[in-house]
TORMARBA-124456 format. One record per residue (C-alpha): x, y, z; residue in one letter. Coordinates in pm, 1 decimal, padded with zeros to 6 digits, m for minus. Layout:
N
ATOM X Y Z a
...
//
This chain:
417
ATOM 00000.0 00000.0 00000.0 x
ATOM 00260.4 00218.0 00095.2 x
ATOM 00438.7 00199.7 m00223.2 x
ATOM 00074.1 00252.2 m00446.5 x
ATOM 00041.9 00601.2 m00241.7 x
ATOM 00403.6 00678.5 m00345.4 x
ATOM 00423.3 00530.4 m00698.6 x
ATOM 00168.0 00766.9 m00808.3 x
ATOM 00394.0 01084.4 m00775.6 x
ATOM 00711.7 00928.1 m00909.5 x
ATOM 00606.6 01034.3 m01267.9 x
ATOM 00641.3 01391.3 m01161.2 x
ATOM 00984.7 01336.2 m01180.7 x
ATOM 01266.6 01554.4 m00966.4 x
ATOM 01148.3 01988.7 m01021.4 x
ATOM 01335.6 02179.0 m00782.5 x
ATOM 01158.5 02462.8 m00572.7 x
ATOM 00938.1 02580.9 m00284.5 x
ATOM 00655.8 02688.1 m00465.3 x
ATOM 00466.3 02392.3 m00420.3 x
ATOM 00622.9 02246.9 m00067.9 x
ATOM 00526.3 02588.0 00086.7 x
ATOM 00200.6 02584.3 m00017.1 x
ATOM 00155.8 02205.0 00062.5 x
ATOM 00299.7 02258.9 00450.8 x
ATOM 00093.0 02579.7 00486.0 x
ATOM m00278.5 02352.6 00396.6 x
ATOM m00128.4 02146.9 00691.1 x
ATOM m00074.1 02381.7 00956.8 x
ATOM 00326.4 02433.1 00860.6 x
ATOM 00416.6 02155.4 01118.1 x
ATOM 00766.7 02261.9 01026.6 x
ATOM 00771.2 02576.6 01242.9 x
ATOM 00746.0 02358.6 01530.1 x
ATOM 01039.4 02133.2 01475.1 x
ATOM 01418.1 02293.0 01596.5 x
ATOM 01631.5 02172.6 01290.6 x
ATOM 01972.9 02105.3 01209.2 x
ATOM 01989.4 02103.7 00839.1 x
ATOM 02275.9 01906.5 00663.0 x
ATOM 02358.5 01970.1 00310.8 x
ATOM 02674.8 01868.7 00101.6 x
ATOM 02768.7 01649.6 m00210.6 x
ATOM 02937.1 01318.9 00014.2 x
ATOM 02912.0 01241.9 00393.2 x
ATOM 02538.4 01428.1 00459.5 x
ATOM 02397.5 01081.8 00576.0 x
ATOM 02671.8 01013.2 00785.8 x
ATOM 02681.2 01313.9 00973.8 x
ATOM 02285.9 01272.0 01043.7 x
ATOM 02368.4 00920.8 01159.5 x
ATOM 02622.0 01104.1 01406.4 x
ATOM 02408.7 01333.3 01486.3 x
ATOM 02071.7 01144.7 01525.2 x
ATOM 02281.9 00870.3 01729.5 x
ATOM 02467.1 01160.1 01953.8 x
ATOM 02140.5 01336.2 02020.4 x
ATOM 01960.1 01030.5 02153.6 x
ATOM 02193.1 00933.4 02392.8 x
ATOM 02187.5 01260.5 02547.5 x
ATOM 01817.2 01187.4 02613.5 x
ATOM 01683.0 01414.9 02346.3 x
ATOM 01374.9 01290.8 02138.5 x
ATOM 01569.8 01301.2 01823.6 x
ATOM 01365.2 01271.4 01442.6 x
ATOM 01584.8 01205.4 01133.9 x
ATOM 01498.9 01248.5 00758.6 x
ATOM 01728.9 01072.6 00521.3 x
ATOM 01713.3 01003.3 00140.2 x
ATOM 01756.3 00766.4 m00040.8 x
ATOM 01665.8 00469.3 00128.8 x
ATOM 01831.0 00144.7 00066.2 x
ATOM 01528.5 m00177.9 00114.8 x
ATOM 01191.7 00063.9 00248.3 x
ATOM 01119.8 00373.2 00226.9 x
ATOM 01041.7 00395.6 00635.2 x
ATOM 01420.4 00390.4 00673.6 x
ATOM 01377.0 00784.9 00566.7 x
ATOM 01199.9 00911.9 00884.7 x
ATOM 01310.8 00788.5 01192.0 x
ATOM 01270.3 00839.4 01544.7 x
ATOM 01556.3 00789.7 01816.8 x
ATOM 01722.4 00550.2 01548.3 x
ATOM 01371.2 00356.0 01476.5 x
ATOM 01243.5 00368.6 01176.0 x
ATOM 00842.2 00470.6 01084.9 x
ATOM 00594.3 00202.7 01123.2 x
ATOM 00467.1 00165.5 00776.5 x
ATOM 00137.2 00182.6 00915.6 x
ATOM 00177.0 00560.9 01041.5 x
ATOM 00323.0 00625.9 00730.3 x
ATOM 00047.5 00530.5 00537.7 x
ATOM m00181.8 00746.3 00760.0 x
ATOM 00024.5 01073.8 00708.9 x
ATOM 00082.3 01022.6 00309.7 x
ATOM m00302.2 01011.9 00335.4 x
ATOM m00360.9 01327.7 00528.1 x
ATOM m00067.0 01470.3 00278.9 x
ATOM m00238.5 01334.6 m00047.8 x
ATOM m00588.6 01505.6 00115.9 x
ATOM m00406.0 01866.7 00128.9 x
ATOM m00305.9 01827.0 m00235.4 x
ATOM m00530.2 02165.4 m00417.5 x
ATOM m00629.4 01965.2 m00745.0 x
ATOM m00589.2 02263.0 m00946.4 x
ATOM m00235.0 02381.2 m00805.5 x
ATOM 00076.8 02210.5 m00967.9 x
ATOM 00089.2 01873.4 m00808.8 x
ATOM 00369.6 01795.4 m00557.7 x
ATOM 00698.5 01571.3 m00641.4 x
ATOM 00725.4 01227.9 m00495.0 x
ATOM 01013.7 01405.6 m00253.0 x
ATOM 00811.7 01666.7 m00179.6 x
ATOM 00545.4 01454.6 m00061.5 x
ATOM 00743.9 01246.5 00155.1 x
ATOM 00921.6 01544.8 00298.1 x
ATOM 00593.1 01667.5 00393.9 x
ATOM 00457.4 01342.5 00587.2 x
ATOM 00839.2 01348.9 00783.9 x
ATOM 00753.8 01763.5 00891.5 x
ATOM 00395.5 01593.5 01036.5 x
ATOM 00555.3 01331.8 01189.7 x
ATOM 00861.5 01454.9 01374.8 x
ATOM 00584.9 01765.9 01490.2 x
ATOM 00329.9 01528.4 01581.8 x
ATOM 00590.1 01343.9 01795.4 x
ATOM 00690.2 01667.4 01941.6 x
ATOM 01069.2 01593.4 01864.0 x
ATOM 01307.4 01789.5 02066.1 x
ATOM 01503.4 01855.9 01706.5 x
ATOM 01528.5 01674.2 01406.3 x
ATOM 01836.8 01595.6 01188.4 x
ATOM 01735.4 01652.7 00822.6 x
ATOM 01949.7 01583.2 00502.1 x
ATOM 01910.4 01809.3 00221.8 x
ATOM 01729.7 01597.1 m00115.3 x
ATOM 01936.4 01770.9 m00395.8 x
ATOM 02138.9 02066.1 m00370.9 x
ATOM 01990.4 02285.1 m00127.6 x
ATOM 01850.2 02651.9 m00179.9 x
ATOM 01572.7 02512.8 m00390.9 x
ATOM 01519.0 02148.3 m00166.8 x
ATOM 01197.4 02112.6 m00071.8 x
ATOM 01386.6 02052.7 00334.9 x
ATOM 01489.1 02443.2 00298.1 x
ATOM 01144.4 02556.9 00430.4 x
ATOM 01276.9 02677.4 00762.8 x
ATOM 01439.5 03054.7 00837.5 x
ATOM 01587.8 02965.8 01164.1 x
ATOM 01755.8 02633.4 01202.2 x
ATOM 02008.7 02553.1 01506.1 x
ATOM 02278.6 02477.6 01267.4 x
ATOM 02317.6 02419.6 00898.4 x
ATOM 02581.8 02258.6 00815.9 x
ATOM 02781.3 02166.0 00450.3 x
ATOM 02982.1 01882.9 00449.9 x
ATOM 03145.2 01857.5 00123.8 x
ATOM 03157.7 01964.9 m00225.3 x
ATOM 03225.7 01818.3 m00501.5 x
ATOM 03078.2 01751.0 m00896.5 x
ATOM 02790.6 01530.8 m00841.8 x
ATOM 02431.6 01626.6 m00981.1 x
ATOM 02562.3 01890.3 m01230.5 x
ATOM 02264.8 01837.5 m01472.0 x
ATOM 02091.0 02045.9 m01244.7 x
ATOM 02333.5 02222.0 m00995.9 x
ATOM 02594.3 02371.1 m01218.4 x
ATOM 02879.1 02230.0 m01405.2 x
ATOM 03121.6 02435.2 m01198.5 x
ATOM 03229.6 02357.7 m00802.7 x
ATOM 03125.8 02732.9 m00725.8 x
ATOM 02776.5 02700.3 m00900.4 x
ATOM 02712.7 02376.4 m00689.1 x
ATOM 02825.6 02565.8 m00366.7 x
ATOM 02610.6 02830.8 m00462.2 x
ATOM 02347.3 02582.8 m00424.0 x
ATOM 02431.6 02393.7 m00129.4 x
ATOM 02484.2 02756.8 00062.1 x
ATOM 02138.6 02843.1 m00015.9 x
ATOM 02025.0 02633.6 00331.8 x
ATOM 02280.6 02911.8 00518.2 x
ATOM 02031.5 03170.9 00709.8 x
ATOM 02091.2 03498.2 00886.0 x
ATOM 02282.1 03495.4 01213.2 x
ATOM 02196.4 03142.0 01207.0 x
ATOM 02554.1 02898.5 01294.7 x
ATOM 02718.4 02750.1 01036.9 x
ATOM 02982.6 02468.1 01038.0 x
ATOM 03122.9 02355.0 00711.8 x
ATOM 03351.6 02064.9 00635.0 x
ATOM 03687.1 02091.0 00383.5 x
ATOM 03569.9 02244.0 00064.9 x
ATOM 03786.9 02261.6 m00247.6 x
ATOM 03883.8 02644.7 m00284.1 x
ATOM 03673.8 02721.8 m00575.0 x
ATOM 03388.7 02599.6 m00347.9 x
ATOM 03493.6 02748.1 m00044.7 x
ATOM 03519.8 03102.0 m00107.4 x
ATOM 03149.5 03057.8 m00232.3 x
ATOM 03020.3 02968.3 00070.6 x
ATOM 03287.8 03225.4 00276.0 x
ATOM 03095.5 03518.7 00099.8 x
ATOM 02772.0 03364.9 00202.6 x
ATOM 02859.1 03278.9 00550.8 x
ATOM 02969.5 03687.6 00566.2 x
ATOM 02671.8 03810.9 00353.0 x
ATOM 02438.6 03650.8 00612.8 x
ATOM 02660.7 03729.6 00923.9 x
ATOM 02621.0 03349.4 01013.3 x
ATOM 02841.9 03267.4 01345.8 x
ATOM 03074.0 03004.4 01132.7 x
ATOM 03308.3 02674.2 01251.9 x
ATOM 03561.1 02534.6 00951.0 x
ATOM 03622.8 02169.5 01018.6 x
ATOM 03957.1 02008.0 01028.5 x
ATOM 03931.0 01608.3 01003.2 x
ATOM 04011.1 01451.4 01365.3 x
ATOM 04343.6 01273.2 01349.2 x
ATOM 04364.3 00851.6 01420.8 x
ATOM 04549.1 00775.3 01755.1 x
ATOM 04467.2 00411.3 01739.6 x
ATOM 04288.6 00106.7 01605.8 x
ATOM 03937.6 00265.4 01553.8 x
ATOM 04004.6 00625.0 01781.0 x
ATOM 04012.1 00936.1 01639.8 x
ATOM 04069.5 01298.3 01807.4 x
ATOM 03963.7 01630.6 01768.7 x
ATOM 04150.9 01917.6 01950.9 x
ATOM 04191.6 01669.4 02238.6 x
ATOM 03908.5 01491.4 02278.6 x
ATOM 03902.4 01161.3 02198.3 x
ATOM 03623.3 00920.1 02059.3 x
ATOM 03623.8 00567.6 01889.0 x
ATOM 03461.5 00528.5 01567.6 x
ATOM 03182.2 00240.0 01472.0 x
ATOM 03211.3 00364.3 01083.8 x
ATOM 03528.9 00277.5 00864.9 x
ATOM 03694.0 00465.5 00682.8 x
ATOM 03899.8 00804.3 00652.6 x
ATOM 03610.0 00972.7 00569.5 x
ATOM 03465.2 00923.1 00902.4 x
ATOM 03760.6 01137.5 01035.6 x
ATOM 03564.9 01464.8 00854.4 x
ATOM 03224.4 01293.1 00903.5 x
ATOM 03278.9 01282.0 01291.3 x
ATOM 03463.7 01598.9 01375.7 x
ATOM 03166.5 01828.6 01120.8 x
ATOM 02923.5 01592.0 01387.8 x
ATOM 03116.6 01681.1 01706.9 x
ATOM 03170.6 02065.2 01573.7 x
ATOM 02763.3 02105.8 01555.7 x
ATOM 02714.0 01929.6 01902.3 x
ATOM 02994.0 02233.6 02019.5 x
ATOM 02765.8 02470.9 01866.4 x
ATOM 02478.1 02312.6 02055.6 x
ATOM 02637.8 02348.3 02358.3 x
ATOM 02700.7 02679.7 02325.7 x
ATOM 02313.3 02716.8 02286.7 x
ATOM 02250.4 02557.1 02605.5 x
ATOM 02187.4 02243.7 02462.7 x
ATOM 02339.7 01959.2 02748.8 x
ATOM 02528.9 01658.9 02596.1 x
ATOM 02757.6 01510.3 02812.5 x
ATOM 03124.1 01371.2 02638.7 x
ATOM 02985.4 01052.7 02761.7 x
ATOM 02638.5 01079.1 02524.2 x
ATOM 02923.6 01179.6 02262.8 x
ATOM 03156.0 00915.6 02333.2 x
ATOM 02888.5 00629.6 02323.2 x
ATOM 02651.9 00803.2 02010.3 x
ATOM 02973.6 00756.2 01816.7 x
ATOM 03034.2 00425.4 01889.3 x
ATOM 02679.6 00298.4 01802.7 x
ATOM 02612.0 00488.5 01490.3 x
ATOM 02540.9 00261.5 01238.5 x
ATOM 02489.6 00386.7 00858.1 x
ATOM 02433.1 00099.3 00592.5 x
ATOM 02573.6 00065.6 00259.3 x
ATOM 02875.8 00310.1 00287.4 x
ATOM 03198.0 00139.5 00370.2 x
ATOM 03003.8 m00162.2 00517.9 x
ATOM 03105.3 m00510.0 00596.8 x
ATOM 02924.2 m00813.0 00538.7 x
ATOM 02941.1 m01209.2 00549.7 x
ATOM 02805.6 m01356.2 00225.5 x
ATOM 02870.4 m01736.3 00206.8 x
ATOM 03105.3 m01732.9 00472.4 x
ATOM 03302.6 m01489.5 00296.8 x
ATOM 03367.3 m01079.0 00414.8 x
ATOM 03192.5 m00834.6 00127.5 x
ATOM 03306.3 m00489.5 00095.4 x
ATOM 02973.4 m00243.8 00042.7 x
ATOM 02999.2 00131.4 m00047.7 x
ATOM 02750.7 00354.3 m00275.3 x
ATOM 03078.5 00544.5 m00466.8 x
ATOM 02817.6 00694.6 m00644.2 x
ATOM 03050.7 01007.0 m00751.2 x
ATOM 03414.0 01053.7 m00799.2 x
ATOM 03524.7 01209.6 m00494.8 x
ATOM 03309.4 00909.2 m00296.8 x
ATOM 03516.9 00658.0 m00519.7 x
ATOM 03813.0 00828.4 m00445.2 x
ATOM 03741.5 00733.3 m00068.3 x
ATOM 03641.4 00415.1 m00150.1 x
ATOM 03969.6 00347.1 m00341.6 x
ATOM 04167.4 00454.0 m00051.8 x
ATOM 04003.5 00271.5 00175.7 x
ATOM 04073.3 m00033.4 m00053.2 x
ATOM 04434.6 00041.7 m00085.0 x
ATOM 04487.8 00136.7 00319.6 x
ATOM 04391.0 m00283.8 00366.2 x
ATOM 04644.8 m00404.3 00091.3 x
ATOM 04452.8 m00669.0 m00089.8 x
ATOM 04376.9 m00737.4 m00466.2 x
ATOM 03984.3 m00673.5 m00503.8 x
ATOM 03708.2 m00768.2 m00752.7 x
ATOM 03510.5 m00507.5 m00805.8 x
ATOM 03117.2 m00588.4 m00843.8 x
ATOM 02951.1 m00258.7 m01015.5 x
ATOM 02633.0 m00094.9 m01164.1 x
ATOM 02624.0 00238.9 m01208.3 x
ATOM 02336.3 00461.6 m01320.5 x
ATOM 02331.8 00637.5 m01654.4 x
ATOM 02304.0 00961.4 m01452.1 x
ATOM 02623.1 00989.4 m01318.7 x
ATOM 03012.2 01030.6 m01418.7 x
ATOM 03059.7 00708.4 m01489.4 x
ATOM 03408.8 00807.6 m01681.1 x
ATOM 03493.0 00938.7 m01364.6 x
ATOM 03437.9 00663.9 m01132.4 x
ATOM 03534.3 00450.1 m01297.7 x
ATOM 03951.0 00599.6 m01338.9 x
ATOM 03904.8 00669.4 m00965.9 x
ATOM 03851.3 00274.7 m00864.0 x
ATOM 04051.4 00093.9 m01130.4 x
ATOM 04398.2 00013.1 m01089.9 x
ATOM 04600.9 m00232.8 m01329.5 x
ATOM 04572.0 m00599.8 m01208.6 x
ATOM 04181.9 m00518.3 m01058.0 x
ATOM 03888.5 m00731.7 m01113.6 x
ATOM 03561.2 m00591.8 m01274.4 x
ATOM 03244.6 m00764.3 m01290.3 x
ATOM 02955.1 m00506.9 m01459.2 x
ATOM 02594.7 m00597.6 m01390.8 x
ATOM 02290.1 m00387.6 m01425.7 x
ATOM 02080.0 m00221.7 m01146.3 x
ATOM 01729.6 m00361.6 m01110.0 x
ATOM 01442.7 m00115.1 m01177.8 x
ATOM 01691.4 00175.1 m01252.1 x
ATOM 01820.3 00347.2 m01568.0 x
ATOM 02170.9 00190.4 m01542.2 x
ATOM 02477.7 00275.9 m01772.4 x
ATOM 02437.3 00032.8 m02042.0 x
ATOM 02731.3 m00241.2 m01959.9 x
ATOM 02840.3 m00275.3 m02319.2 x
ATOM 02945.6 00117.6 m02281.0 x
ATOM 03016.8 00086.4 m01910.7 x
ATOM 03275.6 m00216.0 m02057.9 x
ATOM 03460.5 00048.4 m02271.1 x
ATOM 03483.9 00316.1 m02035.0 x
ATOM 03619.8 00129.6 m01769.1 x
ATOM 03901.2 m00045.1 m02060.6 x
ATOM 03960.3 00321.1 m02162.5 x
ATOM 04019.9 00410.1 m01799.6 x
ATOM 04228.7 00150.3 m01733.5 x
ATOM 04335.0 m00126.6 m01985.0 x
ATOM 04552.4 m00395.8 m01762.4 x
ATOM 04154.9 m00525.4 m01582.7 x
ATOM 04004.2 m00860.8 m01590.7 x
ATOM 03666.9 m00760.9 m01713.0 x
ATOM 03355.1 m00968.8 m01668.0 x
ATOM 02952.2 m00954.3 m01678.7 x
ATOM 02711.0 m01116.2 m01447.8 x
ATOM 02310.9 m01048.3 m01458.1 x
ATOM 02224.2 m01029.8 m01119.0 x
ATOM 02446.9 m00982.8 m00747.9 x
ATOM 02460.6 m01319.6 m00649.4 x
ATOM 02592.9 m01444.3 m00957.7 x
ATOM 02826.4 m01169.1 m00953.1 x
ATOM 02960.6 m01260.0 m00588.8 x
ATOM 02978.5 m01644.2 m00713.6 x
ATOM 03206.1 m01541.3 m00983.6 x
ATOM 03416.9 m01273.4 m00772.9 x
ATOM 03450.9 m01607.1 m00514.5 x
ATOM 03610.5 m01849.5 m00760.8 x
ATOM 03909.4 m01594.7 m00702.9 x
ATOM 03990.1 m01645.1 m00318.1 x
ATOM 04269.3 m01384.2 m00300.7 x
ATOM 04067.0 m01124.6 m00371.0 x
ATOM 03846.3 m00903.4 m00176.5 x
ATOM 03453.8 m00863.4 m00341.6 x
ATOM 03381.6 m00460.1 m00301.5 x
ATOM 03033.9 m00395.1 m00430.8 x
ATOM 02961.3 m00054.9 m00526.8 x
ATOM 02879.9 00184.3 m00797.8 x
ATOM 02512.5 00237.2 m00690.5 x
ATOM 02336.9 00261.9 m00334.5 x
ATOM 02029.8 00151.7 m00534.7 x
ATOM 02216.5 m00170.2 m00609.4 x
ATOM 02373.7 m00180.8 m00249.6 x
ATOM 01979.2 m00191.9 m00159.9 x
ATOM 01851.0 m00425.3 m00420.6 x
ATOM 02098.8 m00664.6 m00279.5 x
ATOM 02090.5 m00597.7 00101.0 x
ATOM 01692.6 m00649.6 00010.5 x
ATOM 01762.9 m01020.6 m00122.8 x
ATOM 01916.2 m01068.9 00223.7 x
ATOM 01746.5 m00991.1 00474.8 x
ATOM 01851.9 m00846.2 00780.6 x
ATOM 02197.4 m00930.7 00847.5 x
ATOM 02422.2 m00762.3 01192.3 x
ATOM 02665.9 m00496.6 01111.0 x
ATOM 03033.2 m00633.6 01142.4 x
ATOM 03262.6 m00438.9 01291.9 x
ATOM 03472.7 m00209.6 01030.2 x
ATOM 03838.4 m00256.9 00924.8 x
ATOM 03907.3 00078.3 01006.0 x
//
């Protein structure tokens, strides 16, 4: 049911603007002016940080919403409170009250927009002390930008990802990503490539916004990281969590400083637990560790390819990527003379056709074993006839959730950091 109340919009496609949010929040009582936000925008790492965040937050005791997109097997895993996902049952309900404040005359709301909507009634309903909210696309036209005072927005990267419709330059796509930045409201922003980062400077100064630059915490050990000398132990892999946690810590220290109490303890121990599937995630399939990560844009394959390197193994890699994205790019970022590459397509998505994917990735780098495989399993089978090798799946967090789908619910193993 859930999905026939949701299909419905999905030909309405992806149209940036507030237009028809504002109008759709104000025929149901704008439950948005009654949530305290923290808005995250940023082209990599904007889930993580909300898992942080989220995870931090309900330690401390807060009643802490989250809004998320995409998800990977249901869409309930967008809106969650203290960690828990929506019952698809209350779910239902608000997409019906959403679908009844629709004006039939009015242009009719996106698929996001209506979702976005139901997550606004549902974190006000359950009279959240704040919610965490990630930014859909870009950010001074997402249909999450509908509130003027927010606790903290926060950017956590840029880079080129969604150009079709943010800009082909870095400082056109900061532009964008800036536009969740209000008056005198605090900012914190991660590393941003210069270009990018004198954008947002002049729009952190236009808007007087009291403003924290984040330096990545250094590793003292095994999975601990530090920040300015406080020290915390991470549950996600990766040098990316390094940025990821400190931009998570720096908005708790802006919290504080709004009287907001979390103890180094709630810190310490929302760290630890945060759990954020599909991005540098661990898995046993047939008895065998599985390396998962979206790298769904170059500077996210980047990570992922120095992640890869940092364990010093040969890898398969297992990929589908959409037609959408830089697939050129991605593709030089990951591959390395001697790799493994088994294409496959992405189930119920517009994926790169592999024929072309085949070429791009021989362009990129000639010296691969190439191969093709119809579904994930069948990939993994072939990837396990090759012991030495570590299988990485990637290139798609709609194929990371096609596949986690097939498998039900499986514990999160504990990262090779």
């Amino acid at each position: 049911m859930l999905d026939t109340h949701l299909n419905q919009f999905a030909r309405f496609g992806v149209h940036l603007g507030l237009e028809r949010i504002q109008r759709l929040l104000r025929d149901l009582g704008n439950p948005q002016h009654q949530v305290p936000l923290i808005h995250v925008a940023g082209t990599n790492g904007k889930g993580s940080v909300c898992a942080y965040l989220s995870s931090i937050l309900t330690a401390a005791g807060y009643r802490t919403g989250r809004y998320t997109s995409p998800h990977l097997t249901h869409w309930c895993e967008r809106i969650c409170l203290d960690g828990h996902p929506i019952s698809e049952a209350r779910f239902e309900a608000l997409l019906q009250r959403v679908e009844a404040a629709i004006v039939p005359d009015e242009p009719t709301p996106t698929q996001f927009e209506v979702v976005t909507a139901a997550a606004w009634l549902y974190f006000a309903e359950s009279a959240v002390d704040v919610a965490v909210v990630e930014v859909g696309l870009g950010g001074r036209l997402d249909a999450t930008n509908v509130c003027d005072r927010p606790l903290v927005s926060v950017i956590t990267s840029i880079s080129r990802d969604h150009w079709q419709r943010l800009g082909n330059t870095l400082g056109e796509i900061a532009g964008e990503k800036a536009g969740i930045l209000k008056a005198n409201c605090a900012a914190v922003v991660g590393p941003l490539p210069l270009e990018a980062q004198q954008v947002v400077q002049g729009r952190i100064e236009a808007l007087n916004c009291p403003a924290v630059w984040v330096e990545p915490a250094i590793r003292v050990g095994g999975n601990r990281v530090q920040v300015q000398g406080f020290e915390y132990e991470l549950s996600l892999g990766g040098a990316v969590q390094y940025v990821n946690s400190a931009i998570a810590l720096a908005v708790i220290r802006q919290l504080h400083q709004q009287g907001w109490e979390i103890s180094d303890e709630a810190i310490r121990r929302g760290m630890l637990t945060t759990r954020w599937a599909g991005r540098l995630q661990w898995i046993l399939y047939e008895n065998r560790r599985v390396l998962m990560d979206g790298a769904h844009n170059v500077a996210a394959a980047q990570a992922l390819r120095d992640y890869v390197e940092s364990l010093q193994t040969p890898v398969t890699w297992v990929m589908g990527m959409l037609a959408t994205k830089d697939t050129e790019g991605i593709l030089a970022s990951l591959l390395r003379g001697g790799d493994r590459l088994i294409l496959l397509p992405i189930p119920g998505h517009q994926f790169m056709p592999l024929e072309e994917l085949s070429q791009q990735a021989m362009a990129a780098c000639p010296d691969i074993s190439l191969e093709f495989a119809e579904e994930v399993d069948e990939a993994l089978t072939q990837a396990a006839l090759d012991g030495d090798r570590l299988p990485v799946l990637c290139g798609s967090l709609y194929l990371i959730g096609h596949f986690l789908q097939s498998q039900g619910k499986q514990e999160p193993m504990k990262p090779l950091i």
